[in-house]
C-alpha positions as CSV (number, residue, x, y, z in Angstrom):
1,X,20.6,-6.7,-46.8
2,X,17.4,-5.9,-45.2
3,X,16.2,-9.1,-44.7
4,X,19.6,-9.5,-42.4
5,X,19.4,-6.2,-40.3
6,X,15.6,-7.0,-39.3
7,X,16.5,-10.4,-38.5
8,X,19.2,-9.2,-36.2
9,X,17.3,-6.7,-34.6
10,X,15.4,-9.5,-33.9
11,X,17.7,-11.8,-32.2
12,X,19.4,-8.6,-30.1
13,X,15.9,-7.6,-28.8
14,X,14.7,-11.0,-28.5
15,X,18.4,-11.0,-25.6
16,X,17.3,-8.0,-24.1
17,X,13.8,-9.9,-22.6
18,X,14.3,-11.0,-18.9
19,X,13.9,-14.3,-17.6
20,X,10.6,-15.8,-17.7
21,X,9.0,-15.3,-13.8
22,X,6.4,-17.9,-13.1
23,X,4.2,-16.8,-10.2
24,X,3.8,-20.1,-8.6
25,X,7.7,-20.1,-8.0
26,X,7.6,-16.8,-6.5
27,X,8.2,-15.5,-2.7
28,X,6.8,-12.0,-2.6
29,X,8.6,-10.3,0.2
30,X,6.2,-7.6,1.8
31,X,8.3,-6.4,5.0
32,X,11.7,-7.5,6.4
33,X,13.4,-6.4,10.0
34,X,16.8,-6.5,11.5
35,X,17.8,-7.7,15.2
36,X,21.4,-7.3,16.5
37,X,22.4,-10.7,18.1
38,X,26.1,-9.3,18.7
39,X,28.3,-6.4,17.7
40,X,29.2,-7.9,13.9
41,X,26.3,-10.8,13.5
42,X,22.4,-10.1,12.8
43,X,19.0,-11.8,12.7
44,X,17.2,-11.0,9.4
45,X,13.7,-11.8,9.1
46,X,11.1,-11.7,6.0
47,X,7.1,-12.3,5.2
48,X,7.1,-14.1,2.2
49,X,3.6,-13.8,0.4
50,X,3.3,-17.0,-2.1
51,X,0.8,-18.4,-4.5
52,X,1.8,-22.0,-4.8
53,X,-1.6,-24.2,-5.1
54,X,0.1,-27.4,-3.3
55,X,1.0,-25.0,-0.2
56,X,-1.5,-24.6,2.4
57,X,-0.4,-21.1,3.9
58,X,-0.5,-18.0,1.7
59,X,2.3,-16.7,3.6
60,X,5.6,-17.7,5.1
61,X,8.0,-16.5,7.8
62,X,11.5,-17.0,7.3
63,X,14.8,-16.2,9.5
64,X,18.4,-16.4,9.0
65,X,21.7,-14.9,10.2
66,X,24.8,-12.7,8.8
67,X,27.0,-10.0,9.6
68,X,25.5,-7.8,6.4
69,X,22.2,-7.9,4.6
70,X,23.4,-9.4,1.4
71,X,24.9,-12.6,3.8
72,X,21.3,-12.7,5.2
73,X,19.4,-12.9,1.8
74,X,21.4,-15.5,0.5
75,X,20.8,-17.5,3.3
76,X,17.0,-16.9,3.9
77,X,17.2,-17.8,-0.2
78,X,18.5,-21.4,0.9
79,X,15.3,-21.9,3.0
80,X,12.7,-21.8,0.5
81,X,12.3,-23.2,-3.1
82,X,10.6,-20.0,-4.4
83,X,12.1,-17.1,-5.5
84,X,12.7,-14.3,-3.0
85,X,11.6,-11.0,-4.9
86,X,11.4,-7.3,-3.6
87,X,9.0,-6.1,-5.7
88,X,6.5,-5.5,-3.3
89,X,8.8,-4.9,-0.6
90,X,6.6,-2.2,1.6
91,X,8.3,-2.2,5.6
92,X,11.3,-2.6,6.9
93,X,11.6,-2.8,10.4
94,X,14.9,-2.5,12.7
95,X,15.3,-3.4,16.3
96,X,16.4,-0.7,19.6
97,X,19.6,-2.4,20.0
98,X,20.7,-1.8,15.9
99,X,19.1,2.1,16.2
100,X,20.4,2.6,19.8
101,X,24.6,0.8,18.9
102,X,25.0,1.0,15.6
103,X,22.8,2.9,13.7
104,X,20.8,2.3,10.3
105,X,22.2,4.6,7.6
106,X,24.1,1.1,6.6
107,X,21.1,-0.9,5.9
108,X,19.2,1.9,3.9
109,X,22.7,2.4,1.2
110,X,21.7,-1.4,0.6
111,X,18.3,-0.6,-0.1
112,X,18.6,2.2,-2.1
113,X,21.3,0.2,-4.3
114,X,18.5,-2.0,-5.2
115,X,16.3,-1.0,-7.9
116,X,13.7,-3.4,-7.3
117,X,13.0,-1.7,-4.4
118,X,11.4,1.8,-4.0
119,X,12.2,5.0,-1.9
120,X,8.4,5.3,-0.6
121,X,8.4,2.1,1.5
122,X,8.2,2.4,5.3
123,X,10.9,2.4,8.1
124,X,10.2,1.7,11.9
125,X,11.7,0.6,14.9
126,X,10.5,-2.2,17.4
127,X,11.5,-4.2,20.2
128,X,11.9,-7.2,18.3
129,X,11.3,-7.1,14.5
130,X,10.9,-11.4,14.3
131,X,8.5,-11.6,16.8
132,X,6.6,-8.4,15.0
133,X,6.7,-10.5,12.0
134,X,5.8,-13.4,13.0
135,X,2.7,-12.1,15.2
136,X,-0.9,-13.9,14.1
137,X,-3.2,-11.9,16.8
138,X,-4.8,-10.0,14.0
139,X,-7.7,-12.3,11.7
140,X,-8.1,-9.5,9.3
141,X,-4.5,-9.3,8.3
142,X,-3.3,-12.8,8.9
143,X,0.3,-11.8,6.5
144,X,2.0,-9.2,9.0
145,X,3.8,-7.2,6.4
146,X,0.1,-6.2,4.8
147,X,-1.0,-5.6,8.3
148,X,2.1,-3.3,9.1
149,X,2.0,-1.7,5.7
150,X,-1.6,-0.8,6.4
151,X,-0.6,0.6,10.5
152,X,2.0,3.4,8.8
153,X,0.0,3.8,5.9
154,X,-3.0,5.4,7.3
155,X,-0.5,7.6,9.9
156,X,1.0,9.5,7.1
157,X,-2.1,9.7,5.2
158,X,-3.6,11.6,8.3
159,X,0.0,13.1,8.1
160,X,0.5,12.0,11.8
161,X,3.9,10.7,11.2
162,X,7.1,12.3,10.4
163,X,10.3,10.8,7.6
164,X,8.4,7.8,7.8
165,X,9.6,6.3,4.5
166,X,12.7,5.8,3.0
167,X,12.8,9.1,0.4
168,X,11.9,11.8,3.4
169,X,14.3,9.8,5.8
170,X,17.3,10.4,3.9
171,X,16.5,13.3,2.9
172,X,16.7,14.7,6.4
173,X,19.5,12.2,7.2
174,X,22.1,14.0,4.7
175,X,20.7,17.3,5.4
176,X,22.7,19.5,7.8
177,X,20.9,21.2,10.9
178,X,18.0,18.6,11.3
179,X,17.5,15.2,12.7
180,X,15.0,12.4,11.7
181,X,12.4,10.8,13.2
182,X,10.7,7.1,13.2
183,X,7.7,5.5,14.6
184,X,8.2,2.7,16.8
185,X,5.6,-0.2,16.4
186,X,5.1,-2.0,20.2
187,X,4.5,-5.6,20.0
188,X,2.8,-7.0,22.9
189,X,1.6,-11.0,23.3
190,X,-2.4,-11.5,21.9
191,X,-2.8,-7.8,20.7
192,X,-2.0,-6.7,17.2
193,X,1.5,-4.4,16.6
194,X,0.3,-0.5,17.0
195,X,2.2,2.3,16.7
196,X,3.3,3.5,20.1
197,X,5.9,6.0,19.9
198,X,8.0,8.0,17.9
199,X,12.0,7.5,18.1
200,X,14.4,10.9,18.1
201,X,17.5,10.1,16.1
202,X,20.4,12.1,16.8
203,X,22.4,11.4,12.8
204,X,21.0,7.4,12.4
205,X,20.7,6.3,16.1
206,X,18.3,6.4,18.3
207,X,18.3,8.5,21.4
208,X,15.1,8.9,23.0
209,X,11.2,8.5,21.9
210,X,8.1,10.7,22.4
211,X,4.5,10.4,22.2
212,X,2.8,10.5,18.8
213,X,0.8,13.5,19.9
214,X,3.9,15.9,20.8
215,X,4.7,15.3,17.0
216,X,2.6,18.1,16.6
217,X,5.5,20.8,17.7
218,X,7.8,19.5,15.1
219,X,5.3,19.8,12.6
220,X,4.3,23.2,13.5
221,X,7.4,24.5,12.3
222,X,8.4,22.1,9.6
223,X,5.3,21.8,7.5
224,X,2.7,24.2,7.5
225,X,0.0,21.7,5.5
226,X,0.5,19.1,7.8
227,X,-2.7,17.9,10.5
228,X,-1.5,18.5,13.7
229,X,-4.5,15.9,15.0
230,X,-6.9,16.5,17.4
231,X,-5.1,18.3,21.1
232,X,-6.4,17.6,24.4
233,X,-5.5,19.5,27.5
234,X,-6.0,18.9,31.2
235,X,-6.2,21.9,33.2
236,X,-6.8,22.3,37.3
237,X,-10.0,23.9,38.0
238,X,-8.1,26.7,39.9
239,X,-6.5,27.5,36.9
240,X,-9.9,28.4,35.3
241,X,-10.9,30.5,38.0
242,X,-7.7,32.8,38.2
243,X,-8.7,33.4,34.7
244,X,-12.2,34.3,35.6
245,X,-13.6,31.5,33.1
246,X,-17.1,30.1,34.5
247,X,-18.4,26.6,35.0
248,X,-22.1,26.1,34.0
249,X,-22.0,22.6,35.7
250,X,-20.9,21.4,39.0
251,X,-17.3,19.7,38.3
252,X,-17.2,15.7,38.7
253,X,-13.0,16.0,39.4
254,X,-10.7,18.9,40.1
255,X,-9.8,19.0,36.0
256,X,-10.8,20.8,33.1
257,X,-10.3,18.2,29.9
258,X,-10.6,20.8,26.4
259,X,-10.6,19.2,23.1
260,X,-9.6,21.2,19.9
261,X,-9.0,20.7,16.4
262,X,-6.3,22.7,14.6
263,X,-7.9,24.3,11.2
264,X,-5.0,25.6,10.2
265,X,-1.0,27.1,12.1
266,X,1.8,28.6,11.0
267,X,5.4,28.6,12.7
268,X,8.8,31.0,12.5
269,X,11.9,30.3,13.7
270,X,14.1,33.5,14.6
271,X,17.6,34.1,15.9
272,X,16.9,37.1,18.1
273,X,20.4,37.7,19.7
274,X,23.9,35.5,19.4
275,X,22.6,32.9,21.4
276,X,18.4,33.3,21.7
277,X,16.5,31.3,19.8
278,X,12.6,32.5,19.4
279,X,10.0,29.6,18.3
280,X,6.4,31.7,17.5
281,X,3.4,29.7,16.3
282,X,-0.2,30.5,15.7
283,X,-3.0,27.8,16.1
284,X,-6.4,28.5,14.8
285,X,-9.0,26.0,16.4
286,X,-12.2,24.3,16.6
287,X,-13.3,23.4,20.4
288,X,-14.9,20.0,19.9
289,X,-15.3,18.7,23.3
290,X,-15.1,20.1,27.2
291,X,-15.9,19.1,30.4
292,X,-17.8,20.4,32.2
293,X,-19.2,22.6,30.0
294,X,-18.1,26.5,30.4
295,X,-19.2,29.8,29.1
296,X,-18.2,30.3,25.5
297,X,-21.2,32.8,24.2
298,X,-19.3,36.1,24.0
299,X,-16.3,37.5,22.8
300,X,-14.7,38.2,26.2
301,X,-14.9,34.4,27.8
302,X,-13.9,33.2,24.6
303,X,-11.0,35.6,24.5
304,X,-9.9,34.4,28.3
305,X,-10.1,30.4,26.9
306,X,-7.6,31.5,24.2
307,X,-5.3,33.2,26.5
308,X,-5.2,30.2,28.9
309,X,-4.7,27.9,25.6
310,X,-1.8,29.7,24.6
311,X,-0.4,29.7,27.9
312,X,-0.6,25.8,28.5
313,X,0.6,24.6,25.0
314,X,3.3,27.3,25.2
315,X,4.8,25.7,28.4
316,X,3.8,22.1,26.8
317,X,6.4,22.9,24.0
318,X,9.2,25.2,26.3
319,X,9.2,21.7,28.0
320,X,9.8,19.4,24.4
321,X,12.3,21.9,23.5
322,X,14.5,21.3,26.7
323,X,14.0,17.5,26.3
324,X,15.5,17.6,22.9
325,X,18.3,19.9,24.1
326,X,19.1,17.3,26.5
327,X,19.5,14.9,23.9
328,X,21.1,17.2,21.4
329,X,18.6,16.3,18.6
330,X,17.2,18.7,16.3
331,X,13.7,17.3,14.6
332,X,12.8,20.9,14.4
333,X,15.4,21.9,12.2
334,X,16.6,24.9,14.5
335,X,20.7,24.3,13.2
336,X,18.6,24.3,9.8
337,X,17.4,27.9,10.4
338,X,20.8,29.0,12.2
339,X,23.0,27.8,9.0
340,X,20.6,29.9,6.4
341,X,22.1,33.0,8.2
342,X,25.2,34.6,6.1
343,X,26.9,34.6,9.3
344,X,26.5,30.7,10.1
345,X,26.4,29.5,6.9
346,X,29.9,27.8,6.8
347,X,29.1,25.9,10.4
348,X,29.5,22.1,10.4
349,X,27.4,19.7,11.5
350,X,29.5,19.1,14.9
351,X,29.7,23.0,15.3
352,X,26.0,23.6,14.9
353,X,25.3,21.5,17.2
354,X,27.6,22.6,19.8
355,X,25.6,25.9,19.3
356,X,22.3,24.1,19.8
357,X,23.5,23.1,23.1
358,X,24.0,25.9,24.6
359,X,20.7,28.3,22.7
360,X,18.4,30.0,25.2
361,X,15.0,28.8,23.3
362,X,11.7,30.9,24.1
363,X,8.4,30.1,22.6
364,X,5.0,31.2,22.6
365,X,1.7,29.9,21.0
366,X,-0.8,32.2,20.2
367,X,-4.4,30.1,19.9
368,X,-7.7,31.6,17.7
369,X,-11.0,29.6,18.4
370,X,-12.3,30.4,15.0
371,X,-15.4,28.0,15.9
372,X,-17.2,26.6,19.0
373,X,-19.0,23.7,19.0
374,X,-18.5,23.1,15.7
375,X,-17.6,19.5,14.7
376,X,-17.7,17.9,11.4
């Protein structure tokens, strides 16, 4: 009786092994994107890394069209004898016109469906995600989607990016009172893909873009352990000397150019009134670079350069609040704050953002030189 009960638990684990996967036979996609071609019908197009010794290229770039993702992978599948695998799936990219029309929450329920493929892997938005893909302007990563993996990689481990994979995406998708973002990778003919902006998504579309550097005011009140990156300002001279702050150079220009490096902020949302909205932050900084050079050796002068940096970065974000009012995206998570209230806490999505139109928002940055000088 033995004999037959470890003879059968041989055979039913002997069923439960998966199907032999021979290397040579594989096509290890690294990074696929998504062009609209009409309202119903897209382009999908894949990097397919493969180890094959009778092929020549390492790599492959394959295209094919459908009106849904699954359409597109069977037919990209009919274009190559290896075995298309997501394994080491690490990017995928979606054109303006799918972000901007019809939005990408659709793609991502695929993904996440598919348990070959993980919730840390990297979303962006191009122009054109074939031609991205297909770019061979950069020797050191000649296989785009290890090039591309590499680009978003090092932005978030400087923590210069913002729901830049898949997991911290949804998350703020589905959550009510706070909009994504997305870098934007530019593609331009004989230079390699960089990262050029960063799209505003009002739910999953896209409705307007920023500069990488501005990222810093949505991180100043969403994570307080995030690097806000180095901040450089550009103020008239006149400026300085309504301020009594004094040159000990003769100016080249008519603009003062300041460096710093946040050490560490801190941010607080508060509903003041019905319909005020008050945004306080505190930056405490290292000057690393000015020109010309000023007077920074006593506690008055110093206290007169904070006052002035407070001022400009306070008007600097007063004017990125307004733009994303305009658009009637919340990256901040203001409706967030607004809907933790007792009062507000049965609003909708629709309502709080029919709120967040009308807000009166006031801010103020408060800067601390803790060093000067001082650069690591």
């Amino acid at each position: 009786m033995k004999k037959w009960l470890i003879l059968f638990c041989c055979l039913l684990c002997t069923a439960c092994v998966p199907p032999e996967k021979i290397l040579e036979r594989q096509g290890i996609s690294t990074i696929i994107g998504y062009d609209l071609l009409d309202k119903d019908t897209y382009k999908g197009s894949i990097s397919l890394l493969q180890f094959d010794r009778k092929e020549e290229k390492t790599s492959e770039t394959i295209s094919a069209v459908g009106t849904t993702s699954k359409q597109i992978r069977q037919r990209l599948e009919q274009q190559t004898s290896h075995d298309i695998t997501s394994g080491q799936l690490r990017t995928i990219l979606f054109d303006k016109n799918i972000s901007e029309m019809i939005g990408i929450s659709s793609f991502l329920d695929t993904m996440q469906r598919d348990s070959s493929i993980g919730s840390l892997i990297f979303l962006a938005i191009t122009n054109n995600t074939e031609e991205v893909i297909k770019n061979n302007n950069y020797e050191e990563y000649p296989e785009m989607g290890s090039y591309i993996y590499q680009l978003l990689d090092k932005q978030e481990r400087k923590e210069l990016l913002i729901n830049s994979n898949l997991h911290d995406f949804s998350s703020t998708l589905y959550e009510i009172g706070i909009d994504p973002t997305l870098p934007i990778i530019s593609n331009k003919n004989g230079a390699a893909p960089y990262i050029e902006k960063v799209a505003l998504l009002k739910d999953d579309k896209m409705v307007g873009s920023i500069s990488l550097t501005k990222t810093l005011f949505i991180k100043l009140f969403t994570n307080r352990r995030a690097s806000l990156g180095d901040i450089t300002l550009n103020i008239p001279l006149e400026v300085l000397e309504k301020k009594g702050i004094q040159l000990v150079e003769k100016p080249k220009g008519d603009k003062f150019y300041i460096t710093i490096r946040p050490i560490k902020h801190r941010g607080s949302i508060e509903l003041s009134k019905e319909d005020e909205v008050k945004l306080n932050a505190t930056i405490s900084v290292s000057t690393i670079e000015v020109q010309p050079a000023i007077t920074l050796n006593n506690k008055k002068s110093i206290k007169k350069l904070e006052q002035l940096l407070g001022e400009e970065l306070s008007k600097e974000l007063g004017d990125f609040l307004e733009e994303l009012r305009k658009l009637n995206t919340d990256p901040i998570g203001i409706g967030r704050k607004i809907k933790s209230i007792r009062k507000y806490s049965n609003l909708s999505d629709k309502d709080l953002r029919e709120k967040y139109s009308s807000l009166k928002l006031k801010s103020t940055i408060k800067v601390e030189i803790k060093r000067t000088g001082a650069v690591d």
